[in-house]
C-alpha positions as CSV (number, residue, x, y, z in Angstrom):
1,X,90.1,-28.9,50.0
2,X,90.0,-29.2,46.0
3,X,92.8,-30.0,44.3
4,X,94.3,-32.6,47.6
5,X,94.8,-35.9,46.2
6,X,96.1,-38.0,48.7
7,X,95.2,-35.9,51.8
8,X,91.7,-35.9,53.0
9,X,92.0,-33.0,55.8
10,X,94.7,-30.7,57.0
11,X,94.8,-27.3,58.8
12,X,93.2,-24.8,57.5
13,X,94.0,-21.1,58.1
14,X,92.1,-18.1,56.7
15,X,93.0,-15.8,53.5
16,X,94.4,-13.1,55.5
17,X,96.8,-15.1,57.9
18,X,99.1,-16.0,54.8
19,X,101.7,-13.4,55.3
20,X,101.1,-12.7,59.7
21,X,105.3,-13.4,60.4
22,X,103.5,-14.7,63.7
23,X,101.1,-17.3,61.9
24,X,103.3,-20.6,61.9
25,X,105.5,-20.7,64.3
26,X,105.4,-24.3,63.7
27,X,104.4,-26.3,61.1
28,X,103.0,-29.4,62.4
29,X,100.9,-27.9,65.2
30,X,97.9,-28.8,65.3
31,X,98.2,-32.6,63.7
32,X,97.8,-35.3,65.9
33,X,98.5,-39.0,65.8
34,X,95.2,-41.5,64.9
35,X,94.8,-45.0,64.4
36,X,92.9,-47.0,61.5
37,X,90.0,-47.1,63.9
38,X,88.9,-43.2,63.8
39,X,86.1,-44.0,61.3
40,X,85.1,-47.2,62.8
41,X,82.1,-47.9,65.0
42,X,83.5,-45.5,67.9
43,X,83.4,-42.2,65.8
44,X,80.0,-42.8,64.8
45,X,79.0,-43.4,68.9
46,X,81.0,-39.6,69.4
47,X,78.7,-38.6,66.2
48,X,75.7,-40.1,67.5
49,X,75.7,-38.6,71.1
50,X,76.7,-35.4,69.9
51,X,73.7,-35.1,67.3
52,X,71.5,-35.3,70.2
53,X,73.0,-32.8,72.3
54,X,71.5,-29.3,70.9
55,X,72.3,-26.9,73.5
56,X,76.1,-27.9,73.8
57,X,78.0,-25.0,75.9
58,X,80.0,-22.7,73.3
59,X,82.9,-24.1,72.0
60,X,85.5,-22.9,69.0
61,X,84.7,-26.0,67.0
62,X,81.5,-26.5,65.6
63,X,79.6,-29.2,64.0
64,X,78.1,-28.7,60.8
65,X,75.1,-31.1,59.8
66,X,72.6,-31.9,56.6
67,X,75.7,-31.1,54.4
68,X,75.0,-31.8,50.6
69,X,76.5,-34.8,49.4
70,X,80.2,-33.8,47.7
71,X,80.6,-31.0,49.1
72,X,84.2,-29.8,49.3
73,X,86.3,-28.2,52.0
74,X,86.4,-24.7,50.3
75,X,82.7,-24.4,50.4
76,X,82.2,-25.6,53.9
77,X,85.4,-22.9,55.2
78,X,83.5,-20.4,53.1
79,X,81.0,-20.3,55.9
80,X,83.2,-19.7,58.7
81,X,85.3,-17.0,57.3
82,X,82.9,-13.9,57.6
83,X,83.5,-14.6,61.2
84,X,86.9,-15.0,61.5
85,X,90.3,-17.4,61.0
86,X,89.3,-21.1,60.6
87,X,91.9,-23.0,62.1
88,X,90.9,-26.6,61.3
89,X,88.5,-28.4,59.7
90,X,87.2,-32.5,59.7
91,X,84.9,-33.7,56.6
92,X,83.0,-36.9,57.8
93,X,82.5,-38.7,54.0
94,X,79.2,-40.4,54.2
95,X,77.5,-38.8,56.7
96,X,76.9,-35.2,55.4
97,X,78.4,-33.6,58.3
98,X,81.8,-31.9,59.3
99,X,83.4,-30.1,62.1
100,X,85.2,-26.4,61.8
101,X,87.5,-24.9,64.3
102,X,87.5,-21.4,64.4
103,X,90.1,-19.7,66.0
104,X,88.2,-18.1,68.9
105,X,85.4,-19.0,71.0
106,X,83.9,-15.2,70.5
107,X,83.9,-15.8,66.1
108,X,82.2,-19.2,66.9
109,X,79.3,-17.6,68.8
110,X,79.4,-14.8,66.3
111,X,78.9,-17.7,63.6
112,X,76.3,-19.8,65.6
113,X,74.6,-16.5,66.4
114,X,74.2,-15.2,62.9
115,X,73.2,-18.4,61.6
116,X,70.4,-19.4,64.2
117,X,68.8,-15.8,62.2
118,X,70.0,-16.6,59.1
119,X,70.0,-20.3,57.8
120,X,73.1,-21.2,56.1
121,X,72.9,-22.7,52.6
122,X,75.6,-24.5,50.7
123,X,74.8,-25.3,47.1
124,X,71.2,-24.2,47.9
125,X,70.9,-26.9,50.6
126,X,70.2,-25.3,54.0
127,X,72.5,-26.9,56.7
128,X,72.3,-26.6,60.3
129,X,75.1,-25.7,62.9
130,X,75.9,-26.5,66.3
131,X,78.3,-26.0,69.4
132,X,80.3,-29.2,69.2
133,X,81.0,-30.9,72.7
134,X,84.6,-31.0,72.0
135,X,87.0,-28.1,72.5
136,X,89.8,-28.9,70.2
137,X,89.8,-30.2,66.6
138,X,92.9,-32.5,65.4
139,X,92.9,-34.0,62.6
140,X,95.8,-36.2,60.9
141,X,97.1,-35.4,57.1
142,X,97.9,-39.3,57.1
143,X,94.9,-41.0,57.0
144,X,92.4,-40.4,54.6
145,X,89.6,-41.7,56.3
146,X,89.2,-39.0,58.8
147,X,90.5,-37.5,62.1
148,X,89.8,-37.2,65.7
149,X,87.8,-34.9,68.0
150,X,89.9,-34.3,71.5
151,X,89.7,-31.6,74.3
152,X,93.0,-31.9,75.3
153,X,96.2,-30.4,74.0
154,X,98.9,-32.7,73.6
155,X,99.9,-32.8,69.5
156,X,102.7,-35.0,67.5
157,X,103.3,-34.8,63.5
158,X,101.6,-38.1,62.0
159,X,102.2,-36.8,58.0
160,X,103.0,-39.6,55.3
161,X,106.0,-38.6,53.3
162,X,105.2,-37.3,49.6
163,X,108.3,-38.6,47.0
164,X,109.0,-35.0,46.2
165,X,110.6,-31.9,47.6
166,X,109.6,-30.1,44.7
167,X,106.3,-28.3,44.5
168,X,104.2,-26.6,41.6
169,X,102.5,-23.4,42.5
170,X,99.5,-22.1,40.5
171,X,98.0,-18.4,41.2
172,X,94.8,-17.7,40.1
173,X,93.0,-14.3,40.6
174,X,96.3,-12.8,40.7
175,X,95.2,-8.9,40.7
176,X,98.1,-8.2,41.9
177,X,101.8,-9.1,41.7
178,X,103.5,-12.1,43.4
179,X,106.8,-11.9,43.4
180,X,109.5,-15.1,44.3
181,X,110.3,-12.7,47.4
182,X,106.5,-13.0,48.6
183,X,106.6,-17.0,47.7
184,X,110.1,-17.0,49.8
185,X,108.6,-15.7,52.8
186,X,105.3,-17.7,52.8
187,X,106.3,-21.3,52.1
188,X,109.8,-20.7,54.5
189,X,107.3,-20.9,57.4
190,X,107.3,-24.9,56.8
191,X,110.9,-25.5,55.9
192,X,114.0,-24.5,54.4
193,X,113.4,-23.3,51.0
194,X,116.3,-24.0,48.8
195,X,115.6,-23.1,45.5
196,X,112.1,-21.1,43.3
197,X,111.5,-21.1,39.9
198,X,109.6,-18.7,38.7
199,X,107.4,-18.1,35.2
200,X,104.3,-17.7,33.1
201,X,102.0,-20.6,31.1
202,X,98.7,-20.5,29.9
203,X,98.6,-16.7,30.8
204,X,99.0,-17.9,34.9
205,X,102.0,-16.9,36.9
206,X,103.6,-20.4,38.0
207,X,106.7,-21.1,40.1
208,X,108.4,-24.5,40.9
209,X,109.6,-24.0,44.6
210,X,112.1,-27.0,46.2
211,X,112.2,-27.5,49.9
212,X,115.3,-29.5,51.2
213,X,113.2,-32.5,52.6
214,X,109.5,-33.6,51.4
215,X,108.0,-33.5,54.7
216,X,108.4,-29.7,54.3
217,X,106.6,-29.7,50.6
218,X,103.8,-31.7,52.4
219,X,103.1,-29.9,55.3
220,X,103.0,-26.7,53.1
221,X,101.1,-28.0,50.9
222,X,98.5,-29.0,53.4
223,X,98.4,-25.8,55.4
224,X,98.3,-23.5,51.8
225,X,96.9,-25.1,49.0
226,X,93.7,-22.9,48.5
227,X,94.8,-19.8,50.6
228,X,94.7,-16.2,49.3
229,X,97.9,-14.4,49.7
230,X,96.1,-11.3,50.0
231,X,92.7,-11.1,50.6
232,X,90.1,-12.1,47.9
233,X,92.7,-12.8,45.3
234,X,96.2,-14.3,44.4
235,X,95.1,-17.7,45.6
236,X,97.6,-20.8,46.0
237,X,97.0,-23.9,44.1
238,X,99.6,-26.2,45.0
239,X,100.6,-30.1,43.5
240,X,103.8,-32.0,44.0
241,X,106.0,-31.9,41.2
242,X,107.2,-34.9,39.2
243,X,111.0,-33.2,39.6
244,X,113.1,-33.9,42.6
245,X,115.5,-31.3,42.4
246,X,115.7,-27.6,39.9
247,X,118.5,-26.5,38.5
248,X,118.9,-23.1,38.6
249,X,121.4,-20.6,36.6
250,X,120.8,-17.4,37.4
251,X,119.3,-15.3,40.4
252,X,117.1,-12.8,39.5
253,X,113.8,-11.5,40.2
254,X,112.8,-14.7,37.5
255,X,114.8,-17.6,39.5
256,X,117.0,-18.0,43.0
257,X,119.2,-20.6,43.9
258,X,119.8,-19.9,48.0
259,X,122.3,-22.0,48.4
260,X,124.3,-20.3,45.6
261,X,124.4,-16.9,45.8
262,X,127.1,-16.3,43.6
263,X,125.3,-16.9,40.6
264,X,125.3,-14.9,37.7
265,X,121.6,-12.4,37.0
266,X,121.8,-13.4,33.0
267,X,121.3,-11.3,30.5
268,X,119.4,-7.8,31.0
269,X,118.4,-9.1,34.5
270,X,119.1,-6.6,37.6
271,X,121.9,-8.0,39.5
272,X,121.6,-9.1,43.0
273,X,123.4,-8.6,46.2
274,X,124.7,-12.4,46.9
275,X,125.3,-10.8,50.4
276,X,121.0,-10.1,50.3
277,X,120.3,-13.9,48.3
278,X,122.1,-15.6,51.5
279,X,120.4,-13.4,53.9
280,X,116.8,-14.1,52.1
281,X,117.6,-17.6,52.3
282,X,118.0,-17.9,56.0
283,X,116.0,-14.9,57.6
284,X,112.4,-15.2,56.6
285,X,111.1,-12.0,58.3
286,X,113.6,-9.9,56.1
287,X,111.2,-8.4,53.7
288,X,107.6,-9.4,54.8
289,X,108.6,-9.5,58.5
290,X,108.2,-5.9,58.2
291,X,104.6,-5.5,57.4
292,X,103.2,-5.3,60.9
293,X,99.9,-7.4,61.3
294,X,98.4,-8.9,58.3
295,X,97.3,-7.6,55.5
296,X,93.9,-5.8,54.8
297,X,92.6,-5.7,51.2
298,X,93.4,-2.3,49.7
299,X,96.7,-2.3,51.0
300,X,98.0,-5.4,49.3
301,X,99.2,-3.3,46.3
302,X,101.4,-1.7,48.7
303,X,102.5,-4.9,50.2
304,X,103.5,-6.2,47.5
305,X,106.3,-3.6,46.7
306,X,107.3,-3.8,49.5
307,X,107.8,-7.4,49.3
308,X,109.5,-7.4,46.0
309,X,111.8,-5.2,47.9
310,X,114.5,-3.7,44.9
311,X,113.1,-6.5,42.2
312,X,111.3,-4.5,39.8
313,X,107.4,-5.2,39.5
314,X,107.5,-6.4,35.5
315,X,104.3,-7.1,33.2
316,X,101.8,-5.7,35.2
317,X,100.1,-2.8,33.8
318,X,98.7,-0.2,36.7
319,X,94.9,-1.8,36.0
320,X,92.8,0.9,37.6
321,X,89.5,-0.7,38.0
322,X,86.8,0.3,36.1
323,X,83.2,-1.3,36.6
324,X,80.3,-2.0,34.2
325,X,77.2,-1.4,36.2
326,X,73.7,-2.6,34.5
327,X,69.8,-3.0,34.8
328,X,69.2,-0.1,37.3
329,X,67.0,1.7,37.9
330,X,67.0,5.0,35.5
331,X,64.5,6.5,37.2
332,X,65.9,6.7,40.8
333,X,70.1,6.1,40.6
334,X,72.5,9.1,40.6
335,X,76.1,9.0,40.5
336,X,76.3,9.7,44.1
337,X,73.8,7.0,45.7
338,X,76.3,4.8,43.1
339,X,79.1,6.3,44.8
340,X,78.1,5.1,48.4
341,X,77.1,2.3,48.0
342,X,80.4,1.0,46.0
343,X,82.3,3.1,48.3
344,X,81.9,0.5,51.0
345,X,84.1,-2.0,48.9
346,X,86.3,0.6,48.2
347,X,87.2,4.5,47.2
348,X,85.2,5.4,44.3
349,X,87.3,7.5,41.9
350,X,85.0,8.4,38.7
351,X,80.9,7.5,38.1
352,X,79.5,8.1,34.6
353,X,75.6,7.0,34.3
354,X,75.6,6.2,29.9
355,X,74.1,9.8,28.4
356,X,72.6,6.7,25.8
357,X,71.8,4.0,28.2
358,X,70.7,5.5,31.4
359,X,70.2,2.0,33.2
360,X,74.2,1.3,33.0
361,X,76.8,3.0,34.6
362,X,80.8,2.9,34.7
363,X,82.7,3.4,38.0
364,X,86.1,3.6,38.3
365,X,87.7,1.9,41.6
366,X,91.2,3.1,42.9
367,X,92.2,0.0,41.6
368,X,91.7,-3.9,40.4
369,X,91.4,-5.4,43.9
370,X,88.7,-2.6,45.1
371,X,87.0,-3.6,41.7
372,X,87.0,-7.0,42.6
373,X,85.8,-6.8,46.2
374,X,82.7,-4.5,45.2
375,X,82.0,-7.2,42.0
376,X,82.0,-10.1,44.2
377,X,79.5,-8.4,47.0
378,X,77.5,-6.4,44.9
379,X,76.6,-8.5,41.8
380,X,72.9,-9.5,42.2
381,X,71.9,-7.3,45.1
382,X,68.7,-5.5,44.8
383,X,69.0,-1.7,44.4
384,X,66.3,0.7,43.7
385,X,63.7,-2.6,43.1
386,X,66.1,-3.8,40.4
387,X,69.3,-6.8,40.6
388,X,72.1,-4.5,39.1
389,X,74.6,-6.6,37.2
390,X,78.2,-5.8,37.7
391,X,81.0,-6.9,35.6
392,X,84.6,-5.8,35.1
393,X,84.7,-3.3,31.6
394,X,87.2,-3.3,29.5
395,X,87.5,0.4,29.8
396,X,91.0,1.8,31.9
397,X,89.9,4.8,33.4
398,X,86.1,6.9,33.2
399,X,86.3,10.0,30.6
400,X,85.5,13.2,32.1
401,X,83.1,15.0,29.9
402,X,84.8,17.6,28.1
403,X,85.2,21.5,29.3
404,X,81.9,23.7,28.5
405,X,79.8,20.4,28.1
406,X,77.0,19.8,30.0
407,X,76.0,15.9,30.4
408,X,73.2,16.6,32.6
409,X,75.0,15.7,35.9
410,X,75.5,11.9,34.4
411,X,79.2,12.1,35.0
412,X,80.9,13.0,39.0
413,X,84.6,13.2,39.5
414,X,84.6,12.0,43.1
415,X,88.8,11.6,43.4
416,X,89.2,14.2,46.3
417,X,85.6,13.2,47.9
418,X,86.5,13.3,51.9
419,X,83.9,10.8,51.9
420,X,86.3,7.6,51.1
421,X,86.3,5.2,53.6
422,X,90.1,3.6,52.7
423,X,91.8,6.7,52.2
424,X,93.7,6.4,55.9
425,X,96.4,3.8,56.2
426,X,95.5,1.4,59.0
427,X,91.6,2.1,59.2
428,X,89.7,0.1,60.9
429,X,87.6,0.2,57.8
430,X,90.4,-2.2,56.0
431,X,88.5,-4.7,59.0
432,X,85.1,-4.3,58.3
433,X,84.3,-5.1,54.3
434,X,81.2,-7.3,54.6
435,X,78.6,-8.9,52.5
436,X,75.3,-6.9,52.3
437,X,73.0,-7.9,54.9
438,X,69.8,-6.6,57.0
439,X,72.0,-5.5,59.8
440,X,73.5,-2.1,59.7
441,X,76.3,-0.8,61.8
442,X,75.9,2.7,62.9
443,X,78.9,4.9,64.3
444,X,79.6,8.7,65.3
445,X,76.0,9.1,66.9
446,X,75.8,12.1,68.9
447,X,75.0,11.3,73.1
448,X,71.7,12.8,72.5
449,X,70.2,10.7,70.0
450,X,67.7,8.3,71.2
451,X,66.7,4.8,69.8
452,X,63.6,6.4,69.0
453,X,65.2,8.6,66.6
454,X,67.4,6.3,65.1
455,X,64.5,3.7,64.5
456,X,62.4,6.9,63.1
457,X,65.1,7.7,60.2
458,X,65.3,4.6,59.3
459,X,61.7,4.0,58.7
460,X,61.8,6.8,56.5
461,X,63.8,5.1,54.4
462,X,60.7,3.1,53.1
463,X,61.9,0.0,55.3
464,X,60.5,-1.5,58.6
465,X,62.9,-1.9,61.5
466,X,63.0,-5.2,62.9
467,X,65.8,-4.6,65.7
468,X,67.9,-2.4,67.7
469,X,71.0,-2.4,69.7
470,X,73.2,0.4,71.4
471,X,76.8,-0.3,72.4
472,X,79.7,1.3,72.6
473,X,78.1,3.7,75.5
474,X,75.8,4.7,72.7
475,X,78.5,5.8,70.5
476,X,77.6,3.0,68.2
477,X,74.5,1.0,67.4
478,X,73.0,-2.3,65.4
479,X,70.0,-1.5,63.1
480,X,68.3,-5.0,61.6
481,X,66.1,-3.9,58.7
482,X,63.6,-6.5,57.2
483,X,65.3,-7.0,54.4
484,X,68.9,-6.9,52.6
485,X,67.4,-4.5,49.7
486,X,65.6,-2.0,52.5
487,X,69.6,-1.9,54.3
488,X,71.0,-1.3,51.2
489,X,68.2,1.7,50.8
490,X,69.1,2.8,54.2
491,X,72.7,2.8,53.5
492,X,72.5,4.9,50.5
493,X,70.2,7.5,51.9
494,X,71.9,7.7,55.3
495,X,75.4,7.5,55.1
496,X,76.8,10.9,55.8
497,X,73.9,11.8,57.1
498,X,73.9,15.1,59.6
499,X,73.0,14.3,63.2
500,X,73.3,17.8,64.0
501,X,76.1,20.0,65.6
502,X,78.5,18.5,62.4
503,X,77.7,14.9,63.7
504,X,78.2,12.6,60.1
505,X,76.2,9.4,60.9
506,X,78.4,6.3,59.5
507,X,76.5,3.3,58.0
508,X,78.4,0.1,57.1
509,X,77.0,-3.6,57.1
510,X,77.5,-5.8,59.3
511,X,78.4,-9.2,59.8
512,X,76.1,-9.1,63.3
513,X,72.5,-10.1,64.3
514,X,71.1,-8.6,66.9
């Protein structure tokens, strides 16, 4: 992954393992012992046999071919996590392929599957993907030259030993807060953490964190350098430090010295319990642990109060969102097809369509990370025959017009809309944020509706129906329109739609083919 020096491959675990308190139950898991010879003549024999074989029998690691030349770890994971956690990966330098391990045989075939419909492209370079023959992937941190490919299950800890115990923690994208309590309970999955160090430089939160041996720093920074704490933001970029040991004076919610809890909180700081500094210091479920399950993406704010536990939350302002929405289509958008279609990333508070500049529009999310998500999936997509543009504003909240005036229907207040998708905590909806794609996901469909019907509606939504699936004892259903832009269409028009006898049709995409 970017930013690894002196280790060419490591596990890999996906953005929303980071805080699972059953994740790591051990560190080194997963490494195996290899000799010089892994990237000798033998390898490229395995490669060899293995390109031939096309119709391998499905396996959880999956070889990746035609890959562009440089092309990092990050972009190569990228392709796997729609599908699922990636487990492992195995970059082969000079041959432009790689191996991923996913962490179930069912999200491989869902990869394979998607991608024999849809060919993958990395840096506009379509690339092909495979079963691989082998069941397992191991690779080594201590070799840079590669790993190796093994079906059978026997692991031992082969890392090199960094110089330091001390590491130097970056976050970037850091919508919301990351306090040393959430650090604490992250990196104590790979050792005993001793000591953090928190504070702020070039406008980025950093922290110096020291592990009581190196091996722990290294294996940390292996398994976490790249990760998203939560999910599409507060990402980990991780270096050794020159230091080899902090000194720390005071524990607050700023700094914390484990293995002295008596000392002082400084001035104007909140003192803490030395009692609770000991205890944080050896029980690494004691604040995290009690998140069940890990965490979805509009419930990180929460998360992360509860994480900080009694530390107050300091210097972040309550950032509520707001979205700059350009080059639609004036003719056609309303707040409320706006509304929809956003509201799959998240729960649309506010939509104002400018009274002056009718192809822009402002929506306010419930907050930053809801912003993000529907920015990330949304800029560039076709809507109404036009790519909208969406970038953050620089407005906090969307102005209701005032009493007696009429805007002409430009501005909706959709706060109390029963229509948000996020509102329940826990809903499955938290599990199913996906790109926009052709495939739609259909749900609540009432026993009586054929695929006839289904395939009619949709039709008359201006698109062409390409395929159809019932599952779910026809409870549920996968739609594949001909195009992303006609399931977008479809989504808008559709979702909510009434089935009869107070039967709500629910659209979502889908990460499927069918």
């Amino acid at each position: 992954m970017d930013g690894i020096g002196d280790v060419a491959v490591g596990v890999k675990r996906g953005s929303d393992e980071l805080l699972s308190g059953s994740m790591y139950n051990s560190p080194s898991s997963g490494l195996s012992s290899i000799s010089d010879t892994t990237s000798n003549g033998s390898d490229s024999k395995k490669l060899r046999v293995e390109d031939r074989v096309g119709d391998a029998p499905p396996s959880r690691v999956l070889h990746i071919r035609k890959l562009p030349n440089d092309v990092s770890e990050t972009e190569i994971i990228a392709l796997g996590l729609p599908f699922g956690k990636v487990t492992n990966i195995l970059t082969l330098k000079g041959k432009n392929q790689a191996f991923l391990e996913l962490s179930t045989e069912e999200a491989a075939m869902t990869m394979v599957n998607y991608y024999s419909a849809v060919t993958p492209h990395v840096r506009s370079v379509p690339v092909y993907i495979q079963y691989s023959n082998h069941k397992e992937l191991k690779t080594d941190n201590s070799n840079q030259s590669g790993g190796t490919l093994t079906s059978g299950s026997n692991s031992s800890d082969g890392g090199g030993t960094p110089s330091s115990p001390v590491l130097r923690i970056i976050i970037d994208n850091m919508f919301y807060p990351v306090t040393l309590d959430v650090l604490q309970q992250i990196f104590s999955k790979f050792g005993t953490v001793m000591k953090i160090i928190t504070f702020t430089k070039n406008n980025q939160f950093q922290a110096l964190l020291q592990y009581n041996d190196p091996t722990s720093a290294q294996q940390a920074k292996v398994a976490l350098d790249g990760q998203n704490i939560y999910n599409a933001c507060c990402t980990l970029r991780i270096d050794y430090s020159k230091l080899v040991n902090l000194n720390v004076k005071y524990n607050n919610d700023k700094s914390r010295d484990y293995t002295r809890p008596e000392l002082p909180a400084g001035d104007g700081q909140p003192a803490l319990d030395p009692s609770v500094v000991a205890a944080l210091g050896k029980d690494s479920s004691s604040l995290l642990g009690k998140i069940p399950g890990t965490l979805s993406p509009l419930s990180a704010a929460a998360a992360a109060a509860a994480a900080a536990g009694r530390v107050a939350l300091s210097g972040h302002s309550g950032a509520s969102g707001v979205l700059l929405v350009s080059n639609l289509n004036e003719e056609m958008v309303t707040p409320h097809s706006l509304f929809t279609l956003f509201g799959v990333y998240g729960d649309v508070q506010r939509v104002k369509i400018l009274f002056n500049k009718k192809d822009s529009a402002l929506i306010q999310m419930a907050d930053m990370n809801q912003a993000q998500l529907a920015m990330s999936h949304l800029n560039g997509q076709k809507m109404y025959s036009k790519i909208i543009r969406v970038t953050m504003s620089k407005h906090q909240t969307v102005q209701l017009p005032r009493d007696g005036l009429d805007d002409q229907g430009l501005t909706k207040d959709f706060t109390n809309s029963p229509l948000h998708r996020f509102k329940k905590p826990g809903s499955k909806n938290f599990q199913n944020i996906f790109p926009p794609s052709a495939t739609l996901h259909l749900s609540n469909i009432p026993q009586d509706i054929t695929e006839e019907d289904l395939r009619v509606l949709f039709s008359n939504s201006g698109g062409t129906v390409k395929a159809f699936k019932f599952f779910q004892d026809h409870k549920m259903a996968l739609i594949q329109m001909t195009t992303i832009e006609e399931a977008i269409q479809c989504l808008i028009d559709l979702h909510n739609y009434n089935m009869g006898n107070n039967h709500h049709l629910k659209v979502s995409f889908s990460k499927s083919t069918i």
